[in-house]
C-alpha positions in Angstrom: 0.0 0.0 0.0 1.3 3.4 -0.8 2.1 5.8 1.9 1.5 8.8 1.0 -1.8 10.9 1.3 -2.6 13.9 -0.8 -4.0 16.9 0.7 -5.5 19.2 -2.4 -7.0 22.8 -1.4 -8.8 24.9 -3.8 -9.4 28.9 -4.1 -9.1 31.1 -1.5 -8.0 28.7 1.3 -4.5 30.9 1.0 -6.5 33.4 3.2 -7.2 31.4 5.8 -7.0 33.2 9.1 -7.9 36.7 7.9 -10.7 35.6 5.4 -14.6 36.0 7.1 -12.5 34.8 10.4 -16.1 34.7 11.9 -16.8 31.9 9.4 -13.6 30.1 8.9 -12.2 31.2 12.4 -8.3 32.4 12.9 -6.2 29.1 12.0 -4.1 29.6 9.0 -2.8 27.5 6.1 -0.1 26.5 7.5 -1.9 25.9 10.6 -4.4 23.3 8.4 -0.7 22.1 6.9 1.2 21.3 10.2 -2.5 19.2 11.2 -2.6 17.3 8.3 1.3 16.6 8.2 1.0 15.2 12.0 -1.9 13.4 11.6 -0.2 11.9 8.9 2.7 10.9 10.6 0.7 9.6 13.1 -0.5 6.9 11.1 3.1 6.4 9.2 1.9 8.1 6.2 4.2 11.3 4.7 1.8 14.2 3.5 1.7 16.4 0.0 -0.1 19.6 0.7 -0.7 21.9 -1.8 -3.1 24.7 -2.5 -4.3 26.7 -5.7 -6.5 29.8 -7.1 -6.3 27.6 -10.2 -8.2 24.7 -11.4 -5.7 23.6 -13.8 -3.2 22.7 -10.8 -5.7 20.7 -8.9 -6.4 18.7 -11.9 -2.9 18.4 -12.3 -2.1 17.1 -8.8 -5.0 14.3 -8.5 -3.1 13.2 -11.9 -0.2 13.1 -10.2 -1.3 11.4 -7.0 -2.7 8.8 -9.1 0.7 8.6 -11.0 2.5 8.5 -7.4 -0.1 5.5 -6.4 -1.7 7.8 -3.2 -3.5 5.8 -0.8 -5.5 8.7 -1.3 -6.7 12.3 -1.9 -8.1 14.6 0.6 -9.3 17.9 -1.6 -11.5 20.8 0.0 -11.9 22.4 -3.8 -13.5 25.5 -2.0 -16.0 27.1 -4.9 -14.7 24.5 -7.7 -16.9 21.7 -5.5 -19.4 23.6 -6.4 -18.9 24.5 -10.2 -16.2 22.2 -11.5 -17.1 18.8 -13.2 -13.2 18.5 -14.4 -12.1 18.1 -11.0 -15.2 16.1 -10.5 -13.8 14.0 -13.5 -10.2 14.2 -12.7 -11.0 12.7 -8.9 -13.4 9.6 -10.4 -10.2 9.0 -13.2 -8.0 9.0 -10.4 -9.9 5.5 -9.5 -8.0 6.4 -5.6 -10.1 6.8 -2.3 -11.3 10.6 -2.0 -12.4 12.5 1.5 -14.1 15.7 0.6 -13.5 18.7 3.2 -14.8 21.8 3.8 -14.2 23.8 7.0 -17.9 25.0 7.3 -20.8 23.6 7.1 -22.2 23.9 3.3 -25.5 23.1 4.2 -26.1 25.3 6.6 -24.8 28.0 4.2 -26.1 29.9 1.2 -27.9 27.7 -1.8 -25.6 27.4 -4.2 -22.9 25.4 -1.8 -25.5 22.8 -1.0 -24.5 20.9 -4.2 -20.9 19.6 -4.6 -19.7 18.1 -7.9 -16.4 16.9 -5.7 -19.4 14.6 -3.6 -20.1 12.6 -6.5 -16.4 11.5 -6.9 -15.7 11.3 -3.3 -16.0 8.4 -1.1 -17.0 10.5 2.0 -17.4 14.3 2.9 -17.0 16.1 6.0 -18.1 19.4 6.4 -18.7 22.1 9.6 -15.6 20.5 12.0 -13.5 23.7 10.9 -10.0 23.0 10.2 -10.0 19.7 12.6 -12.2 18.0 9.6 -8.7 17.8 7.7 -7.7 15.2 10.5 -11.0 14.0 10.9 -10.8 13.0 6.8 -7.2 11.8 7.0 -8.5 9.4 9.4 -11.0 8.5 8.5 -9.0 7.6 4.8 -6.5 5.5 6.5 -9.1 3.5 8.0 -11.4 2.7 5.3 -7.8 1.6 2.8 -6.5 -0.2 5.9 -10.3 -2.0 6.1 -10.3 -2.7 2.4 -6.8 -4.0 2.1 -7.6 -7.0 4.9 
């Protein structure tokens, strides 16, 4: 089994911390990047965290986790998993377990979030834990490939 987990963010999620703090709350990036690199760790898995504005890049990097045999991909697209069917695509052509994140709680937010193309491809979603989600999903990942691999 491969061991290394992906960890794909989308637009906007660079201004973490001093974006609508009352909505995202204070924890940065980095902050979200240090969690997921521990809780990787924690389970013996090394962590590739990236970020992007661009759709393009995301594409790009569920190619390449595919390419890199990823136990798996955890992506919070931020407004693509509401728009983009290529990343939709891209994540169901990967053929790799998917966790979607998103720091609030899309439901409980305006309309247009309640649909997520990034659902469709994904294998789970967690929404509304704030940045602790990201462990939440990385967990949650490891036990589902370590389930399906006995």
């Amino acid at each position: 089994m491969a061991k290394t987990i992906y960890v794909l963010n989308g637009p906007n999620l660079n201004l973490l911390g001093s974006r609508e703090p009352e909505k995202y709350g204070h924890a940065t990036l980095e902050d979200v990047e240090k969690l997921c690199i521990k809780t990787g760790l924690d389970h013996g898995y090394a962590t590739v965290f990236r970020q992007s504005n661009q759709e393009g890049d995301l594409i790009d990097w569920i190619h390449e986790a595919k390419a890199q045999a990823a136990a798996g991909i955890i992506i919070n697209a931020g407004g693509y998993s509401h728009t983009s069917v290529a990343i939709r695509d891209a994540l169901i052509a990967a053929g790799i377990p998917v966790i979607e994140v998103h720091i609030t709680n899309i439901h409980a937010r305006e309309e247009f979030r309640h649909h997520s193309h990034v659902a469709a491809a994904a294998t789970a979603s967690l929404c509304g834990f704030g940045i602790e989600g990201y462990a939440l999903a990385i967990d949650g990942l490891l036990r589902l490939t370590q389930k399906n691999a006995t």
